[in-house]
Residue, then its C-alpha position, 0 to 999 in steps of 0.5 A: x032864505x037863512x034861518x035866523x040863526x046863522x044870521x045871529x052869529x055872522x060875522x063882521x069885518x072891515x071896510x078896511x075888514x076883516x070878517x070871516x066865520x069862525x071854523x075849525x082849522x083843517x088838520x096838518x099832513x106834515x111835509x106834505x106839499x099841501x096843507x090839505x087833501x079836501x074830497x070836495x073841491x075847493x070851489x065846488x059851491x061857487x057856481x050855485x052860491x046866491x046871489x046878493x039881492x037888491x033891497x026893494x027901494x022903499x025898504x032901503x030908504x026906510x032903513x036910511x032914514x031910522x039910520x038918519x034920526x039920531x043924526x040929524x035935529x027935527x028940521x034937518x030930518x024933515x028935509x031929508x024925509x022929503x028927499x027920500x020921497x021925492x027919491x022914491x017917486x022919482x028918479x030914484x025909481x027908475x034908477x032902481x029898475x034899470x039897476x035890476x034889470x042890468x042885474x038881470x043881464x048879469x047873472x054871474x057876478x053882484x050887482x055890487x062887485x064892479x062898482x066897488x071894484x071901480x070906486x076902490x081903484x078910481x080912488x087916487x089918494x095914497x092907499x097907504x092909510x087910506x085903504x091897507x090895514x094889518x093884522x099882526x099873528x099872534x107869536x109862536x107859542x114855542x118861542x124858540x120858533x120865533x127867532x126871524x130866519x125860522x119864522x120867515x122861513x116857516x111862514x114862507x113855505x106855509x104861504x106857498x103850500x097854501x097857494x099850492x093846495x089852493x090852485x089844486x083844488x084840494x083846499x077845503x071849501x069855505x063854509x060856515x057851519x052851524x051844525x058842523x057834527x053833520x055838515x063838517x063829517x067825511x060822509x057828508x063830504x063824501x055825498x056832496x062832493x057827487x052832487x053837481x056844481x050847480x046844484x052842490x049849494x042846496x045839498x050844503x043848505x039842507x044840513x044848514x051849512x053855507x058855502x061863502x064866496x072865494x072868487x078873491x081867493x086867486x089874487x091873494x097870489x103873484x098879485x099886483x094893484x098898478x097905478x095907471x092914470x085916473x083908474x088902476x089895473x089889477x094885475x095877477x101872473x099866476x105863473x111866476x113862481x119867485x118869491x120877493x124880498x125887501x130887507x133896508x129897501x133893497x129887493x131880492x128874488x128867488x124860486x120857491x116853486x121849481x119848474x115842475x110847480x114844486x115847493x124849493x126844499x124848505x133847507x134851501x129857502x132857509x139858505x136864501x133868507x139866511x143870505x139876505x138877513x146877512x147881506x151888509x148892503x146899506x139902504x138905498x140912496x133912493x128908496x123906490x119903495x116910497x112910490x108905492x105910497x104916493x097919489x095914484x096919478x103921480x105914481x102912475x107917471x113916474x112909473x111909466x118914466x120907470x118903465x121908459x127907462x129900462x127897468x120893465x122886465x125888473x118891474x115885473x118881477x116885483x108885479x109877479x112875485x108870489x107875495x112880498x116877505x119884508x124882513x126888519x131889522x129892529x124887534x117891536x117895543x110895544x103894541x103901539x111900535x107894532x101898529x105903526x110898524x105893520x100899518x105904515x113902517x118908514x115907507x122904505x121897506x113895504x111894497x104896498x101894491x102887492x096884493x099883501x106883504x108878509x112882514x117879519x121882524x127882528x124879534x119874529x113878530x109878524x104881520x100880513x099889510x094888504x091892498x084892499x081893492x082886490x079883496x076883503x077879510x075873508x081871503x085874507x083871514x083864511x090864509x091868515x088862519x091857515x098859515x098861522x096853524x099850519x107854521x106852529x103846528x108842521x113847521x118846515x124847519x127847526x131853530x136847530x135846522x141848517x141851511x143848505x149849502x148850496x149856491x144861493x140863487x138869490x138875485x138882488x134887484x136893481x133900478x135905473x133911476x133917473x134925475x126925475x125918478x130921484x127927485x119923485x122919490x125924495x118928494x114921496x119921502x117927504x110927504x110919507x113922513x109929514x102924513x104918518x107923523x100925524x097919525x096917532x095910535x092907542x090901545x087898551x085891554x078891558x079886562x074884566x070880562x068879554x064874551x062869556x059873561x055878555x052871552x050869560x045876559x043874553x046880550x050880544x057882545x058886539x052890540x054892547x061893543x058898539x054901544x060903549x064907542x057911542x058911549x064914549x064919544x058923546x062922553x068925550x064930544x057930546x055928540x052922536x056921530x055917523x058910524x060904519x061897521x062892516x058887515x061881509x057879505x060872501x054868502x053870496x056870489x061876489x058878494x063884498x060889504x054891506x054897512x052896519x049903522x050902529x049908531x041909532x035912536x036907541x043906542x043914543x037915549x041909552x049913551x045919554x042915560x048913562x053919560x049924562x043922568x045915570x042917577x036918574x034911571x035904575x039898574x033895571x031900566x040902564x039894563x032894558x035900554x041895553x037890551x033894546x040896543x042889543x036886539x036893534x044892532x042884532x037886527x041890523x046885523x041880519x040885515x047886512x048880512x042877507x044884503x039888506x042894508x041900505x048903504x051899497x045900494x044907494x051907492x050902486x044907484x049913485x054910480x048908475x046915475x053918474x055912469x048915465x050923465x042923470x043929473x045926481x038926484x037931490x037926496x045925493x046932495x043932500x048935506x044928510x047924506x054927505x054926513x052920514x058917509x063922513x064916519x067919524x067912527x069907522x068901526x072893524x071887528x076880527x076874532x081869531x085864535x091866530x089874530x094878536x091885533x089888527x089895526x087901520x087908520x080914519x077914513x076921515x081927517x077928523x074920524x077914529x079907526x077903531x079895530x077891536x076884538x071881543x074875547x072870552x074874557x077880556x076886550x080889545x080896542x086899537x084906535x088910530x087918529x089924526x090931529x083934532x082928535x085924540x085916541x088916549x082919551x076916547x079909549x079912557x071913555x071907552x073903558x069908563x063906559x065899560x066899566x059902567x055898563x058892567x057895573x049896571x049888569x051886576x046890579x050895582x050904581x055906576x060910580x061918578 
């Protein structure tokens, strides 16, 4: 069992996600080919990680009904109740025996991991919007450092040394520390390292440290979702060693890794982007990359007719490139420009399979786009971290560096396109623009206090986070909604997401006294209701966290029942549950020194995807919607609710 305290500071990502425990970054070795030199190996924890367990049925329905109250009116909960009962006593507890005993029968893996491999790549909406969010770096803090050959080129050798170090075994482990003077020291690494795989996690645990699950880690790499009909396939080659290009949508490859595995000089790979940023080549015709954004099934077809018609070995190449570098032509105007830019671009100059692009703009603003079903935040925020360091600390080229002059050995890709492949380019066109025209995105800066000062109120910041979007959506709808907050779940063996629910009975009598009769209650009592709102959403935190939420096991039992032809128990077809995971208010949370901002979009045509980070002294929010809903003013709501909470904090009235 965890201490409580590991627990209280877990960290959260999304769905669409991104979590990852805050460390300390690993320390640069210059031009070395690796970015680190771990004495322990990179997956020394995995074989003894924990595994997820599954919630005791009685506790998951309790946890589903205290999440139901504030969504439902008296009558609506009552029925509900009554599904959960007849759930229990029923079917629900034979589902939940044959789902233990088919754990039992699968020890090396979660008894999550294939059905939420399953539900991500059955989906055949677009993954665009859909499921692939962005996080954007924050820039070089030597601006000279951000000119777009420069950064392209230090992020790519970066990028490839972390794949190095990662398929040597000499990347550290991710573990989450909460006494790192002891766990985090070269003498423990020096004993642990002796002590069995098997074995190795209990040492971890005995100086409260927690190694987190990296079994994801090796498809961040040479990595591809392919579109097949009815059900996708995750496809990895890990001995491609060519880098793809996409510049106005045409595609380029070349070699950043040579025969005997070793990183192409950093003189050349600066050569390689140079002729690539100069080539004079308009767009394409027929932008293929549009495909990549279509429904799955459609996609799945026209691809076969790709394939039919001559261009399978060109297609591998794009499947089996170590990663997608995509090069923009245009600088970003503002954070709402870069939102749109990371999240979506004009559909020509993204590969949105792969299993992530780095994109580089004009102005070296850069992000990393990814394919959600392979993985969650984690991965991609350990390499996101890590490639940020290691590119501004021991970047592999100067602005005053020279390319070499060499040949370049870069090739330019082309497709056979026939009559039909044109013509389902030109329809994917068509409906990429009509779908992200109707996105909308804002974004605001609260900048009179974060972390800090909610930590000296003994309140926690994500809590009162939470509390302000309830807040400001009863202000703006008068309404309290079914809310998602992703919580990971890698402190066990395949562990992937577990929901926070936090919108609650607390959180809606504290968004009412504040919104709607603030003159009624005093400083003291608005505090002791934010209090009780924090403890509650702390609690549910912990839960999630220990894999003791409720939502991924009723979705494992949910899958169990249909892959069993059970007739779907009445609690499923309920209209509460069809409610609850309909989120209006998807919710992720990520904080990094190398994060400027991240961002996805609603899950649901009538939702807010709602990104946010808490800083020490200020708080970040990027909300995206579609039409219905308007994202400018549920952040003014959301900074009123702020300032209100703040202003009750300080002992003041709140302003009407």
């Amino acid at each position: 069992m965890m201490p409580r305290l590991l627990l209280r500071v877990w960290p959260r990502g999304p769905a669409h996600v991104l979590g990852a425990p805050s460390r300390p970054l690993s320390a640069g070795l210059g031009h070395d080919e690796y970015l680190q030199h771990s004495i322990v190996p990179t997956m020394h924890y995995q074989d003894s990680l924990p595994r997820l367990p599954i919630p005791k049925l009685e506790d998951t329905l309790r946890r589903y009904l205290s999440a139901q109250r504030p969504l439902l009116d008296d009558s609506q909960f009552r029925k509900t109740e009554e599904f959960c009962k007849s759930f229990e006593n029923g079917i629900g507890k034979e589902l939940h025996e044959h789902l233990l005993a088919q754990d039992e029968q699968n020890k090396h893996t979660s008894y999550i991991s294939g059905p939420w491999f399953e539900m991500y790549l059955t989906a055949r909406d677009s993954i665009v919007l859909n499921f692939n969010p962005f996080m954007a770096f924050n820039p070089d803090p030597k601006s000279e450092y951000n000119d777009q050959l420069t950064r392209a080129t230090n992020m790519t050798v970066s990028a490839v040394r972390f794949l190095k170090t990662f398929r040597a075994d000499l990347l550290e482990p991710e573990v989450f520390h909460l006494n790192p003077a002891k766990s985090d020291s070269n003498a423990f690494k020096r004993l642990i390292r002796f002590v069995p795989s098997s074995l190795s996690w209990y040492g971890a645990y005995l100086v409260n440290a927690y190694p987190l699950d990296m079994s994801q880690y090796f498809r961040l790499f040479n990595s591809t979702r392919i579109p097949k009909p009815s059900c996708d396939e995750l496809f990895t080659d890990a001995k491609a060693r060519h880098l793809l290009v996409l510049r106005k949508g045409n595609f380029y490859v070349f070699d950043v890794l040579d025969q005997d595995g070793n990183i192409v000089s950093p003189s050349e790979i600066q050569a390689h982007l140079k002729y690539i940023l100069s080539d004079s080549s308009p767009e394409p015709e027929f932008p293929l990359a549009y495909l990549t954004s279509e429904n799955r099934d459609v996609w799945a077809e026209l691809r076969q007719k790709l394939v039919h018609d001559g261009n399978e070995e060109t297609l591998r190449k794009v499947d089996s490139a170590v990663f997608c570098l995509c090069l923009d032509d245009f600088p970003m105007k503002d954070i709402v420009h870069l939102s749109h830019t990371m999240l979506h671009g004009d559909g020509t100059n993204r590969w949105f399979d792969k299993s992530f692009n780095l994109i580089v703009a004009k102005d070296g603003t850069a992000a990393v786009h990814f394919e959600h079903a392979w993985g969650d935040g984690v991965a991609i925020l350990r390499f996101f971290n890590e490639v940020f360091r290691d590119s501004t600390q021991s970047p592999a080229i100067t602005p005053q560096s020279q390319p070499a002059s060499t040949n370049s050995s870069v090739q330019k890709l082309s497709f056979k396109l026939s009559d039909a492949l044109k013509a389902g380019i030109t329809t994917a066109k068509e409906k990429f623009d009509a779908t992200v025209k109707t996105l909308t995105i804002d974004s605001i800066q609260f900048q009179r206090g974060g972390k800090e000062f909610l930590k000296k109120q003994k309140l926690s910041p994500d809590a009162v986070t939470q509390l302000a979007f309830q807040m400001a959506f009863l202000r703006q709808y008068d309404q309290t909604v079914a809310t998602y907050e992703s919580c990971s779940t890698a402190a066990f063996k395949h562990g992937r997401t577990e929901t926070v629910r936090p919108a609650s009975i607390f959180t809606k009598r504290c968004s009412e006294a504040f919104v709607k009769e603030p003159s009624k209650h005093s400083a003291g009592e608005l505090q002791h209701m934010m209090a009780e709102c924090s403890r509650y959403h702390g609690q549910l935190t912990k839960e999630a966290a220990m894999g003791q939420g409720f939502d991924r096991h009723l979705f494992a039992l949910r899958h169990l029942a249909v892959a069993r032809g059970v007739t779907l128990p009445e609690l499923y077809l309920d209209p509460a549950y069809g409610q609850i995971n309909h989120n209006i208010l998807s919710t992720s949370t990520l904080n990094s020194p190398a994060v400027s901002l991240g961002g996805f979009a609603p899950v649901v045509p009538d939702g807010f995807g709602v990104a946010y980070a808490v800083h020490d002294d200020w708080i970040g929010c990027n909300v995206s919607s579609y039409p219905g809903r308007n994202p400018g003013e549920f952040l003014r709501c959301v900074q009123k609710c702020l300032e209100d909470m703040f202003d009750t904090l300080e002992g003041k009235a709140i302003k009407t």
